[in-house]
N, C-alpha and C positions, 0 to 999 in steps of 0.2 A: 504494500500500500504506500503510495507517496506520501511523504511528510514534507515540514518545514524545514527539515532539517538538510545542511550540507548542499542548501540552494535551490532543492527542489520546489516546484512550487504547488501549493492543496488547490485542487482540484474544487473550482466553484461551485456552490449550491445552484443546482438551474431552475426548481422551484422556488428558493428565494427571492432568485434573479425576475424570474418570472410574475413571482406573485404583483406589485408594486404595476409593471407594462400591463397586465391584465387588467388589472384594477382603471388605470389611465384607460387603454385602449374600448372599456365597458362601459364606462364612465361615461365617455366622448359619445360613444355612440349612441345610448339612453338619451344625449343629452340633446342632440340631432331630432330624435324622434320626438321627444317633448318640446322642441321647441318650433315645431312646425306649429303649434297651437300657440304657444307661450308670448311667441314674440310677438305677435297681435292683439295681445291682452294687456291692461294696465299695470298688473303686475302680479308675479308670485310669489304667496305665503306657502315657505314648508313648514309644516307641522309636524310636531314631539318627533323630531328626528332622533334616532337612537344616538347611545351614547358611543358608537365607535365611527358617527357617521363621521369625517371628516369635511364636509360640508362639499367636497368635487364636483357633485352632481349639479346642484343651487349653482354653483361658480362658473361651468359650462355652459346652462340652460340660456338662452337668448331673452331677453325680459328686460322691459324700461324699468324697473321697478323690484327687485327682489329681497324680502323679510325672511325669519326664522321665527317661532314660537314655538318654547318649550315645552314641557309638559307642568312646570310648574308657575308657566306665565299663560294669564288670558288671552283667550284668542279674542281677535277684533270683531266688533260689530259690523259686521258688512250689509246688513238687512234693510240698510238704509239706500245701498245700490242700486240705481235704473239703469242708468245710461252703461255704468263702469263695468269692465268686467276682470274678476280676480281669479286664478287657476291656486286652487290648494293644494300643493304636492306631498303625497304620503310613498315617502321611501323606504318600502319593505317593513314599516311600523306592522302594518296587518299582519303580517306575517310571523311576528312576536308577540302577537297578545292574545287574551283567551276572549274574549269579547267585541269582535268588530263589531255587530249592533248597535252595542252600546258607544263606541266612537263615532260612530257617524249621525246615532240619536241626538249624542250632546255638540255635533259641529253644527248640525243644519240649522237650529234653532240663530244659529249666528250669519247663518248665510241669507245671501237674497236669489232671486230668482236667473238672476245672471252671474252668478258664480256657479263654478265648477270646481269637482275633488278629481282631480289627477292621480291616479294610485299606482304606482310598482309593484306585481306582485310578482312573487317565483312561482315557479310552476309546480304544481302538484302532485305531478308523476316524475320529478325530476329532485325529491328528497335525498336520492342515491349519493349524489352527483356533489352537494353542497358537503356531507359527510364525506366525501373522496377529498372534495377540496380542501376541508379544515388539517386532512390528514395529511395532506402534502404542502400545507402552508402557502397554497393560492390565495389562500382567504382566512382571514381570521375573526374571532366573532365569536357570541353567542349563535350554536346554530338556530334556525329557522324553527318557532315548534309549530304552525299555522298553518295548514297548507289548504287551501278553497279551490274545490273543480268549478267549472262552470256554473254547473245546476246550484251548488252553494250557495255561489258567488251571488246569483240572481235573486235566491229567494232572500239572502243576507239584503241586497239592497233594496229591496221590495218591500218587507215589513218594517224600514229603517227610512223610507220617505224619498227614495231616491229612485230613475233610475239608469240603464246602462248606455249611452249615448253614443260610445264608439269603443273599439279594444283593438289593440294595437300589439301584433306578437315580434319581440324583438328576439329572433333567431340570432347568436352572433358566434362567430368561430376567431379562434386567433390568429388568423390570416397574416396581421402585419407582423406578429413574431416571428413567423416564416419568411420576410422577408417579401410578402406578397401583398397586393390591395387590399382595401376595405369593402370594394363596391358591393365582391361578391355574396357581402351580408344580407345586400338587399334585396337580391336575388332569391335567397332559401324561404322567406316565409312565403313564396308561390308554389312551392314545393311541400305534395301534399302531405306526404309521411315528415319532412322536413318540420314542418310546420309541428309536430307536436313534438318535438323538443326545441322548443324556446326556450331558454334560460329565463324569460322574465316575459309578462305583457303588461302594455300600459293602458288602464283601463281608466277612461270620464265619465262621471259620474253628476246627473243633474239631479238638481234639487228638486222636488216637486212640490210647485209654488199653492199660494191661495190665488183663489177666483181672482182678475182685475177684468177693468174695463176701458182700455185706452181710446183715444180716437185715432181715426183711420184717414188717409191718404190713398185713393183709388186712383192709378194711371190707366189710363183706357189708349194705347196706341191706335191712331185709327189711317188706314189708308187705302181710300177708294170703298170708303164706307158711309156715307150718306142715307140711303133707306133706311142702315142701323141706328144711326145716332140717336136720334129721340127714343124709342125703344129702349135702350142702354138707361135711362134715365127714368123710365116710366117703370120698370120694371126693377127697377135698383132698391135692394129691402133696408127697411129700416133695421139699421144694428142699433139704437138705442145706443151711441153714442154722435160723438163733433165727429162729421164726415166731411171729406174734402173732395172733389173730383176734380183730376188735370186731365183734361185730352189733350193729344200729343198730335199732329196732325202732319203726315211723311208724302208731299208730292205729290196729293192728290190731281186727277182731273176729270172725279164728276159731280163739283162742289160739294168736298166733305167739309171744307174748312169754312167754307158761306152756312151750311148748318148748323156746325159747332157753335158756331154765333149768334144762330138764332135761337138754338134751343139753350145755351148758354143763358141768354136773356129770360127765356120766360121760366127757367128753374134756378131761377137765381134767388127766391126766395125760401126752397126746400135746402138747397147746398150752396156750401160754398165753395165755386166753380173756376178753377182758371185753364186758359190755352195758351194753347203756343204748336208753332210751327218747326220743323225740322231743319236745322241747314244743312246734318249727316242725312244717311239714308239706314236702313234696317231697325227693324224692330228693337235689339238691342240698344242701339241707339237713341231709339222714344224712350224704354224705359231710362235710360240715364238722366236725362234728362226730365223727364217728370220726376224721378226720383229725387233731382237736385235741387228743387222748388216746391217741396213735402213739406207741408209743415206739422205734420200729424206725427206720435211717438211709433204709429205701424204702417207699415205700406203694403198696400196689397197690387194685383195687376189683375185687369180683366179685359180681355182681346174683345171687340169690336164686333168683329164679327157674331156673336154671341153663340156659337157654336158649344161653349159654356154656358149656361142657364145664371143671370146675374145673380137670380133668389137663391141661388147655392153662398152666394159669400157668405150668408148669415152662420156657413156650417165652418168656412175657415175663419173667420170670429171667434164662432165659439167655441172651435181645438184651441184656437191660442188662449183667448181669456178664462176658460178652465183648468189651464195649465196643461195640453197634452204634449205640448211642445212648443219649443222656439222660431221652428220653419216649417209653415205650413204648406204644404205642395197636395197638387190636385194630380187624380188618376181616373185618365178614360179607357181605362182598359179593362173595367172589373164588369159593367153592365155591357148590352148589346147597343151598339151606336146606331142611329135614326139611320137610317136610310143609305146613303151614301156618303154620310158626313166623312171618311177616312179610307180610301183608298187602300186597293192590299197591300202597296207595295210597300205605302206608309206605314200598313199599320206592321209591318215585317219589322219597318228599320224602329219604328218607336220601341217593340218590344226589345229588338238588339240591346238597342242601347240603354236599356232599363235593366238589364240581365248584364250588361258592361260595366254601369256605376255599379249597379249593385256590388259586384264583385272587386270592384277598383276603391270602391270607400268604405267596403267590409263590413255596409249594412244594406238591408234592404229597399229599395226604392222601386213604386209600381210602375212608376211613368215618367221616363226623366224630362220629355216634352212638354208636357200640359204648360201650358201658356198661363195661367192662374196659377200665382204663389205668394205668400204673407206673411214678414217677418219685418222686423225692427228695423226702425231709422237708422241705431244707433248699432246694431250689428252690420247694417250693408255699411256703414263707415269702415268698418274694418275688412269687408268685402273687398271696399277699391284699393286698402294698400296690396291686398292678399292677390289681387287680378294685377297689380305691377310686379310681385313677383312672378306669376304662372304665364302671364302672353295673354295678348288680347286679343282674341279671334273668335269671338262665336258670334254667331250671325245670329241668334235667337236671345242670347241673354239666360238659356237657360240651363246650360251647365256651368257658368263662372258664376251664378248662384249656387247649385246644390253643391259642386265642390268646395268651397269654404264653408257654406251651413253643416258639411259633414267633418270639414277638420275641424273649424270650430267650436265641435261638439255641440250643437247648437238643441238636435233632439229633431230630426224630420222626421214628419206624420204626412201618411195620406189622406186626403178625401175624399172619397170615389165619386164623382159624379156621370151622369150620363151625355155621350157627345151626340151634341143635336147637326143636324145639317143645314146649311147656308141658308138663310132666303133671300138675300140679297149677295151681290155684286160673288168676285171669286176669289181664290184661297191665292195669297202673294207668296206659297211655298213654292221655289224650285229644288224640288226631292232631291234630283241627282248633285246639282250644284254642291247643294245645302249638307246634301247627305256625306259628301266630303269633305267638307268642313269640319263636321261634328265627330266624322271616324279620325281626322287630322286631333281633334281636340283631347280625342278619349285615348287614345296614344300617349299623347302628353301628357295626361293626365295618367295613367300607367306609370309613365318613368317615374313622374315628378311627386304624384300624392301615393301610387301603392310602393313602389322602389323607393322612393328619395333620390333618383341617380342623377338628376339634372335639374339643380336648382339655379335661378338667378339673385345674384347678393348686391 
């Protein structure tokens, strides 16, 4: 056996060596994942971090704003939050204590309805693993006694007032110890047997609010829609709150924008109405704009066409203000649609791509298209930083929506409604164009929100 002695040199511990680059290289990469959420939030509090935490994680995570509260310091009153939004981070706490119930009984009471609990858990089939490592000195620690499968996890958050808004599995190998890339990490949780050995996932966690009743902001884009207009208005239900209607009006020419004005006038005493006309083109584009002359705390969208039945808003009303979510998105796929309101080709590629995100943002979405969707002023704020990192390309407005409603954690519900067919003028969709656009989008959306491989900084 080599000794010190006589010159020779002992022979390095590569566990040691190792333990301290793992820890960095784990660290790093949790902290990537969290903060695809993080950094578009006003800030993050971790809570009763353990006592061997080193604070690495917190010190990585991307965030204007990041606190610590111990176990023997109050946590903040955040219940007083509308606009703000704060992410709780719990690293691996769950996973050493005998009562998560009861942690998250006594945090909620402190939160508001735009906070989120960000949790790190280990994996539960992977208790082997954490025992290997204590014994080779990868890791040091109290081991783990906590370990939640799914089904746990759910009913644990369920009778505890919350619930699962998105889960995030961070497979990670030690790639760069080998002298090789990181990218490949991003790669394994698409991989199906892969996927259940993740050393960790990162699960948000929404509060579930009491009833409110805000007012609402309706953008109606309209173009080469005139027969509809008064209709749109005549038929618009009373939510029993302050409602605001913008029509957005894109290049008409068979006086949509000389109606908007007339009927602008004679219902000016039920709502309060404003217009405006486009200097861009695409529907996307309407909503941007109505959306940037809101002055309502919700915005909703209802297409023109009314191919969407208006009387349906009363139902994405009242998902939000019962609390069933933060973004409420409509689905015409569940009942049989009128007549010829959706062509087969269309309704092929709608379902595509509804079976695409679903899979791309790792929760369920019935209809990624429906044109009708309802969520916060003060979340699509943080929409438009999120749309300067991803690229600006959709020509509908309707996935640079639910992509950020899903990273940040926001809680999307469906509403099924039924799709009626035109009675006026024709549909401004070109399938084939359009339809490449949106597979160009869900691509990128692939690398960017299910991989992480291509972001812009």
């Amino acid at each position: 056996m080599p000794n010190t002695q006589g010159g020779e040199k002992k022979l390095p511990d590569v566990a040691a060596i190792a333990a301290p680059r793992w820890k960095k290289y784990v660290n790093a990469f949790l902290a990537g994942e969290l903060s695809t959420l993080t950094r578009y939030f006003d800030r993050v509090i971790q809570w009763l971090p353990r006592e061997n935490d080193t604070g690495i994680l917190l010190a990585a995570v991307d965030a204007p704003i990041k606190q610590v509260v111990r176990r023997e310091e109050p946590f903040p009153d955040l219940s007083g939050e509308n606009e703000e939004r704060t992410a709780v981070l719990v690293n691996g706490t769950f996973n050493h204590d005998f009562d998560i119930q009861g942690l998250l009984v006594q945090l909620k009471s402190r939160l508001s309805r735009t906070s989120r609990v960000v949790a790190v858990l280990y994996n539960p089939y992977l208790r082997w693993l954490y025992n290997l490592a204590n014994r080779l000195s990868i890791r040091k620690g109290e081991l783990p006694s906590t370990f939640v499968t799914q089904i746990d996890l759910q009913n644990i958050v369920k009778v505890s007032g919350y619930e699962i808004v998105r889960q995030r599995l961070a497979v990670y190998c030690p790639w760069k110890l080998l002298g090789l890339g990181d990218a490949i990490n991003r790669v394994l949780p698409l991989v199906p047997l892969v996927r259940s050995m993740s050393l960790t996932s990162i699960v948000i966690l929404r509060p579930l609010p009491s009833p409110s009743w805000p007012g609402v902001s309706c953008v109606i884009p309209a173009r080469n829609e005139r027969g509809n207009i008064e209709n749109v208005l005549k038929r618009f239900p009373d939510l029993g709150c302050e409602t605001e209607i913008i029509f957005v009006e894109g290049h008409s020419n068979d006086g949509t924008w000389e109606e908007i004005q007339r009927v602008a006038a004679v219902y000016k005493n039920r709502f309060r109405i404003q217009t405006f006309q486009q200097s861009g083109k695409g529907k996307a584009d309407a909503v941007r704009l109505g959306f940037a002359h809101a002055t309502q705390p919700l915005l909703v969208i209802l297409d023109a066409d009314l191919t969407m039945p208006p009387e349906m808003l009363s139902r994405f009303y009242g998902a939000y203000c019962q609390g069933y979510g933060d973004f409420i998105n409509g689905s015409r796929l569940v009942y049989p649609m009128e007549g010829e309101a959706m062509r087969f080709l269309n309704r092929l590629g709608n379902i595509f791509f509804a079976k695409m995100l679903s899979a791309i943002l790792d929760l369920r979405i019935g209809d990624s298209l429906c044109g009708t969707k309802l969520l916060t002023r003060s979340d699509y704020q943080r929409m438009l930083a999120w749309r300067k990192d991803f690229g600006d390309f959709d020509p509908f407005g309707d996935f640079e929506l639910l992509f950020p409603a899903a990273v940040l954690g926001l809680g999307i519900v469906d509403i099924p409604v039924r799709y009626l067919a035109r009675t006026y003028g024709q549909t401004n969709i070109q399938r084939f164009r359009h339809g490449l656009l949106l597979l160009k989008m869900t691509c990128v959306g692939l690398l960017r929100v299910k991989m992480g491989l291509v972001r812009n900084t």
